[in-house]
KOLMARMAR-272523 format. One line per field, with one value per residue (C-alpha): residue number from 1; residue in three letters; z, x, y. Coordinates in Angstrom, 2 decimals. Last residue first. Layout:
<atoms>
k	(NUM_...)
r	(ala_...)
Z	(Z_...)
X	(X_...)
Y	(Y_...)
</atoms>
This chain:
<atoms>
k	(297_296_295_294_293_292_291_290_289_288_287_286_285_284_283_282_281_280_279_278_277_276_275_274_273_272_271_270_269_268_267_266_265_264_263_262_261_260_259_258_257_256_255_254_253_252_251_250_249_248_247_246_245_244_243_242_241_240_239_238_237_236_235_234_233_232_231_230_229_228_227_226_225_224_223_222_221_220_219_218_217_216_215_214_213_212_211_210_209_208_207_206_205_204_203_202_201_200_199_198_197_196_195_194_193_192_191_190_189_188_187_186_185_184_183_182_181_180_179_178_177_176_175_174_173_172_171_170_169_168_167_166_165_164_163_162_161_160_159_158_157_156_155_154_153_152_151_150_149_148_147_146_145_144_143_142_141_140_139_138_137_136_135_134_133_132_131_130_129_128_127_126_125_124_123_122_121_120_119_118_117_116_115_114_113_112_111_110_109_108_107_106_105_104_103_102_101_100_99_98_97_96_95_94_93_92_91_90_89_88_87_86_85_84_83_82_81_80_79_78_77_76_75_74_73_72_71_70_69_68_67_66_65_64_63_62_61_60_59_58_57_56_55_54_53_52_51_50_49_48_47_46_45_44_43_42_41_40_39_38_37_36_35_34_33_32_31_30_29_28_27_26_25_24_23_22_21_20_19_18_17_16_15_14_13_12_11_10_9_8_7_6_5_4_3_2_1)
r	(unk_unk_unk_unk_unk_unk_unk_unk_unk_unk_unk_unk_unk_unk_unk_unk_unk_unk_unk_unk_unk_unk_unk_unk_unk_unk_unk_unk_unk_unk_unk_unk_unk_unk_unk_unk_unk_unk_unk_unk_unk_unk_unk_unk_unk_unk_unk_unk_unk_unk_unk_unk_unk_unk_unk_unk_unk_unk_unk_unk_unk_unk_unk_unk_unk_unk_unk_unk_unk_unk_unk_unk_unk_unk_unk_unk_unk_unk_unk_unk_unk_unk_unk_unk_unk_unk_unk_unk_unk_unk_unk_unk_unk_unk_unk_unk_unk_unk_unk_unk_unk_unk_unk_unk_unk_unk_unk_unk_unk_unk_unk_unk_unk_unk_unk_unk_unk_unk_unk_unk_unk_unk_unk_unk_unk_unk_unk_unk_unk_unk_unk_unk_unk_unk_unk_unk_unk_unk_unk_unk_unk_unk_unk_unk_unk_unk_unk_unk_unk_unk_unk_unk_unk_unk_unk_unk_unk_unk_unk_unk_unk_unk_unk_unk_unk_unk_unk_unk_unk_unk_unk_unk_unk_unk_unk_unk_unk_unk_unk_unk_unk_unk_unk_unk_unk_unk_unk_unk_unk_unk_unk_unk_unk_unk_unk_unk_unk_unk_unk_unk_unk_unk_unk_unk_unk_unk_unk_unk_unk_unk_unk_unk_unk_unk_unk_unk_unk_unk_unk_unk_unk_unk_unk_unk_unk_unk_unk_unk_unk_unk_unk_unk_unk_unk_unk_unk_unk_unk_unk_unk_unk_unk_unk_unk_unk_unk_unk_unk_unk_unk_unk_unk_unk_unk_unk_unk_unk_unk_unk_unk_unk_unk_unk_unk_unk_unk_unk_unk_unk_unk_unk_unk_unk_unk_unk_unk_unk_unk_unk_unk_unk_unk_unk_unk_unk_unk_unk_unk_unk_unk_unk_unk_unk_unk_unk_unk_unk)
Z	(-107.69_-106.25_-103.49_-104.86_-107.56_-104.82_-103.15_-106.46_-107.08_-103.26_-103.91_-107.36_-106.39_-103.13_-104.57_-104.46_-102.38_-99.91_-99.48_-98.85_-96.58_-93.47_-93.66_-95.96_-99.87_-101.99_-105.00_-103.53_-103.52_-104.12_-104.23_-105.30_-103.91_-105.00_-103.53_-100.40_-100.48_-98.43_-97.68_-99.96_-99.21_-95.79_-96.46_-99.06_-96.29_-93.94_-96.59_-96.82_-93.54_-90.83_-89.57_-92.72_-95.16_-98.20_-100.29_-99.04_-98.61_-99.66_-99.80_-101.11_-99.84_-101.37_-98.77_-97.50_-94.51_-92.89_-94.12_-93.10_-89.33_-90.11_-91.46_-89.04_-85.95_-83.50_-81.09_-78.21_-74.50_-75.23_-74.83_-74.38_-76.69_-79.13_-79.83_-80.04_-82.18_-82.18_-85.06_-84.86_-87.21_-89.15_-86.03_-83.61_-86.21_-87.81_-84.52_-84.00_-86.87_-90.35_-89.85_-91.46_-94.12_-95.29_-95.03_-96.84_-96.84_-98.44_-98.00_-94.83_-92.49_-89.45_-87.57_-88.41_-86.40_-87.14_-90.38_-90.88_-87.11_-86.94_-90.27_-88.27_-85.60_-86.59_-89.34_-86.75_-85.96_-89.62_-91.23_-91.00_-93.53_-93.30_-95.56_-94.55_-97.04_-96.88_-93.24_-92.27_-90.83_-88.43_-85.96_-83.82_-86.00_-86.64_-82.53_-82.54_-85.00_-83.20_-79.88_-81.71_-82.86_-78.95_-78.49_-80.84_-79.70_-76.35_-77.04_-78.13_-75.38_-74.60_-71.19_-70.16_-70.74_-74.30_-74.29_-76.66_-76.62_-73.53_-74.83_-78.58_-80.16_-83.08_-86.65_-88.28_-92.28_-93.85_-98.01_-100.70_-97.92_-99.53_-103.22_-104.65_-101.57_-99.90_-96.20_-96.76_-96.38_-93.87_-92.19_-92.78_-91.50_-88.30_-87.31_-85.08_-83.62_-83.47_-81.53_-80.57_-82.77_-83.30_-85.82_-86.71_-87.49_-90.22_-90.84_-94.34_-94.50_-97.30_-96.39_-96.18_-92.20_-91.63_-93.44_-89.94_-88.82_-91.81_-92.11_-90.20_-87.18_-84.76_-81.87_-77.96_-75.39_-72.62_-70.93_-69.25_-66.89_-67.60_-66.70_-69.35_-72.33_-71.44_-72.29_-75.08_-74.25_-77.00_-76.79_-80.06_-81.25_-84.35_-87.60_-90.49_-91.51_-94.55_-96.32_-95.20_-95.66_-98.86_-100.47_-97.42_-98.98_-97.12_-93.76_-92.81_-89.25_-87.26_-85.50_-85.62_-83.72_-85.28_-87.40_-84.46_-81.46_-78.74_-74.98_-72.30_-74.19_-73.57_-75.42_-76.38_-76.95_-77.58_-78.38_-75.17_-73.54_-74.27_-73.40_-69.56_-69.37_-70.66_-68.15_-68.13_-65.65_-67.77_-70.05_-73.57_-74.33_-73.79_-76.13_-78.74_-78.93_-78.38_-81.27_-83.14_-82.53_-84.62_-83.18_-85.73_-86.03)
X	(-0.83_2.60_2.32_0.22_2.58_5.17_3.08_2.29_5.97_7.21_4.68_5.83_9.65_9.13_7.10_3.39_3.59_6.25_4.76_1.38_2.91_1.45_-2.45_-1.94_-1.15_-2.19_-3.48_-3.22_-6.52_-4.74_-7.70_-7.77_-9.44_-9.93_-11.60_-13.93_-16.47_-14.71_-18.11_-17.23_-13.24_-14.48_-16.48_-13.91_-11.64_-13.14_-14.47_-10.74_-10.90_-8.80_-6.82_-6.96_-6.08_-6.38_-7.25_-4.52_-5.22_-4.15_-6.00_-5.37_-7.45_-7.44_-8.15_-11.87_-12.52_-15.73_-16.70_-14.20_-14.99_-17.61_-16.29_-13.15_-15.34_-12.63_-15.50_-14.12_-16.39_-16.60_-18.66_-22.01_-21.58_-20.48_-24.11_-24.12_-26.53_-23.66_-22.42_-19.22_-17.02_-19.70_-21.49_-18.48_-15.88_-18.42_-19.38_-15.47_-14.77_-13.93_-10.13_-7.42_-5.42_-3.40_-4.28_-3.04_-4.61_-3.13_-2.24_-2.30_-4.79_-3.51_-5.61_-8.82_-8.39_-11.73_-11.42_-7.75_-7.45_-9.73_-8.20_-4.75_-5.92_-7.46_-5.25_-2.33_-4.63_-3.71_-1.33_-1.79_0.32_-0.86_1.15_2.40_3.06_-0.20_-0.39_2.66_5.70_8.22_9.70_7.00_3.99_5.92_5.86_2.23_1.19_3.00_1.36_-2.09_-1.08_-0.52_-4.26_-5.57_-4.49_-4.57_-8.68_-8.72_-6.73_-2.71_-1.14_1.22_4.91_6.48_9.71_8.69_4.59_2.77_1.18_2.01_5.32_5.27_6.92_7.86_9.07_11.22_10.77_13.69_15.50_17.03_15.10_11.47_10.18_13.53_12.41_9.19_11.24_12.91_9.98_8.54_11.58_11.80_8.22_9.34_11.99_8.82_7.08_5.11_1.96_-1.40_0.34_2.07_1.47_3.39_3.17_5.40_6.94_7.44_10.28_10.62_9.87_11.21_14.94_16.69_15.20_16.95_15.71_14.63_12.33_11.96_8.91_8.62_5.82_6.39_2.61_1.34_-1.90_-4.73_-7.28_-9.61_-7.14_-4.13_-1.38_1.10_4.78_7.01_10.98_12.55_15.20_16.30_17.59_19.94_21.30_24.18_22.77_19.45_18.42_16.41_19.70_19.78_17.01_14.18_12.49_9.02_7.29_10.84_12.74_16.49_16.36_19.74_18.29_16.14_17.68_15.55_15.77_14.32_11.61_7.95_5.32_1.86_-0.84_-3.23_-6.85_-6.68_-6.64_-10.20_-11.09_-10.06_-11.89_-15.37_-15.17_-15.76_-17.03_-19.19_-16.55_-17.73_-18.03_-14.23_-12.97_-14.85_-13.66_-9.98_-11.00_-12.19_-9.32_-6.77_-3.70_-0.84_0.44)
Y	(14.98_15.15_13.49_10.54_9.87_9.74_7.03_4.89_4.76_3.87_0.93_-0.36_0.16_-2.08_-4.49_-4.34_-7.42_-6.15_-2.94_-4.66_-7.02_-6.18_-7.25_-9.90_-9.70_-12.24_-9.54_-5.75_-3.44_0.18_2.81_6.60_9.25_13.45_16.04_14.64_12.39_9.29_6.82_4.19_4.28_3.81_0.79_-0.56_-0.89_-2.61_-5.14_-5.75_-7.40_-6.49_-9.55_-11.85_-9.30_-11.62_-8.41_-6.21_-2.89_0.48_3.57_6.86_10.26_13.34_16.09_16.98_14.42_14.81_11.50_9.66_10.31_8.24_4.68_5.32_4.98_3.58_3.24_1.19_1.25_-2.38_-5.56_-4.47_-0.82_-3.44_-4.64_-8.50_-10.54_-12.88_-15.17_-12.76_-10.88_-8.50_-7.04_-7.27_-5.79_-3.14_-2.12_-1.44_0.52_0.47_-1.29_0.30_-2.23_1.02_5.11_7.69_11.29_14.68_17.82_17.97_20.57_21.78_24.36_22.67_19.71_17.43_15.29_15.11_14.82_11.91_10.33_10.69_9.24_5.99_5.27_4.58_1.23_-0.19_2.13_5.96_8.54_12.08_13.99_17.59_20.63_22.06_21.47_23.70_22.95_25.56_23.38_24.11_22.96_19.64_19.38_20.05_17.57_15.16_16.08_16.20_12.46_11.61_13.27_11.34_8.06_9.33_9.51_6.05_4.74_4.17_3.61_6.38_7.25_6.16_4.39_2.07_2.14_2.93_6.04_6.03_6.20_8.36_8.83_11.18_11.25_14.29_14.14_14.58_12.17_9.43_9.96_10.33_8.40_6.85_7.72_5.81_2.74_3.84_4.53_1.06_-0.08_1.40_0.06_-2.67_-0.10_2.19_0.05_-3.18_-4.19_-1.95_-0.46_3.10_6.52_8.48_12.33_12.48_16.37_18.31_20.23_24.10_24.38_20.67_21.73_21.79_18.66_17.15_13.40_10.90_12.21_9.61_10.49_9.65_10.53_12.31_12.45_15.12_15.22_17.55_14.67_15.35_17.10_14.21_16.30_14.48_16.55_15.23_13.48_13.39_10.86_11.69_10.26_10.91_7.66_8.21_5.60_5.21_1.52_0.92_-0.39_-3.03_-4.87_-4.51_-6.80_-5.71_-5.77_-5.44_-8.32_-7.66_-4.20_-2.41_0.27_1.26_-0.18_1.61_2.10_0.80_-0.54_-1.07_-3.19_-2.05_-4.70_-1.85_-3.35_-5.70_-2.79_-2.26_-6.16_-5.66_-2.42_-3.50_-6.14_-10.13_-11.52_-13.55_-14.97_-15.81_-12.03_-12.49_-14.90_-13.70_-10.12_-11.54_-13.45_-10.69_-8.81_-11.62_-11.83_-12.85_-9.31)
</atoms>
């Protein structure tokens, strides 16, 4: 993600006829597919070494009703479950949400990756398409964020999963949900909390980003209030974030980790890594390491 937000923040207060609208989508630069390539798409986020690869792959496709809770209006959003979908009521189950960027085929890595915590497949790992992501119906906004993670949450809860045995795992924008249903769905509590390079919130952005004594209530209708909705989270929480993160601020970070009071937290700040490469600049071993010890705590 070469983008930065706070130039497309920029950009636009400098146009006058400008609209709230115009720089909200701006905020999901979703791409559509026709189909996906998974394994086979030859441009994702991180590249591995083809030992992380699942080897047999177990994956599935999984088409979700997301119901828009103002309009009423349904949604069929997609989701890849890799793993045994038989096993999901006994499993522990990994919950992850995805970037700002693309798609899940951009994203297929990262869930392999995740897929070899503790062992190919000890642990079953989701992941979601948004609204307007991949073959995902819709256009995404902050509330469909949510609601699209309810959907998730809903289709685990189907299949038989419970909270207790679920990890919430939310990388840069996919941090927004899953902290907001962490902190606010009380039917589905996980276990646990991850969350990597996730930005503090939009006021944070405009105030701290820009020479401008700008409220972001002018320029957006965007909240993405992390830094709060942190606080009313009770499970332990781990963060990750690179400290040359030069698309969200580590400073983000720290201001959530700061205002987390729940059980138990523990912080990863990663030397020369960016905002994508944290994996890679752990090192593979180091990272999926840290994350099982998390788990199991």
């Amino acid at each position: 993600m070469k983008k930065v937000l706070i130039l497309h923040l920029l950009i636009f207060i400098c146009l006058p006829a400008c609209k709230k609208v115009s720089l909200d989508q701006l905020a999901f630069p979703s791409e559509k597919l026709t189909k996906y390539d998974f394994e086979k798409y030859d441009d994702p986020e991180i590249i591995i070494p083809p030992n992380y690869l699942p080897n047999p792959l177990e994956q599935y496709l999984i088409k979700i009703p997301s119901i828009d809770n103002e309009s009423g209006e349904v949604y069929n959003i997609y989701g890849l479950y890799m793993g045994d979908t038989t096993n999901i009521s006994t499993d522990t189950i990994i919950y992850f949400c995805h970037g700002q960027a693309r798609h899940m085929d951009y994203y297929w890595t990262r869930q392999a990756l995740l897929a070899h915590t503790g062992g190919l497949y000890n642990y079953g790992v989701f992941m979601i398409d948004y609204r307007g992501y991949g073959m995902s119906e819709g256009s995404s906004t902050e509330q469909g964020l949510i609601e699209d993670a309810d959907a998730g949450i809903d289709w685990l809860i189907s299949k038989g999963a419970s909270g207790e045995k679920t990890v919430y795992y939310g990388f840069s924008l996919g941090a927004i949900p899953l902290i907001h249903r962490a902190a606010y769905r009380s039917d589905f509590i996980p276990s646990k909390l991850i969350i990597e390079s996730p930005l503090a919130s939009v006021d944070n952005i405009t105030q701290s980003s820009t020479l401008l004594n700008t409220d972001s209530d002018f320029i957006t209708s965007l909240d993405f209030n992390n830094v709060e909705n942190i606080k009313e989270v009770e499970v332990p929480l781990m963060w990750l974030h690179g400290k040359e993160d030069s698309y969200v601020a580590i400073s983000n970070g720290e201001l959530i980790y700061d205002n987390y009071s729940g059980q138990y937290q523990e912080a990863w700040r990663i030397d020369s890594a960016d905002h994508a490469d944290v994996p890679l600049k752990m090192g593979l071993n180091n990272y999926i390491s840290a994350f099982l010890t998390f788990i199991r705590k």
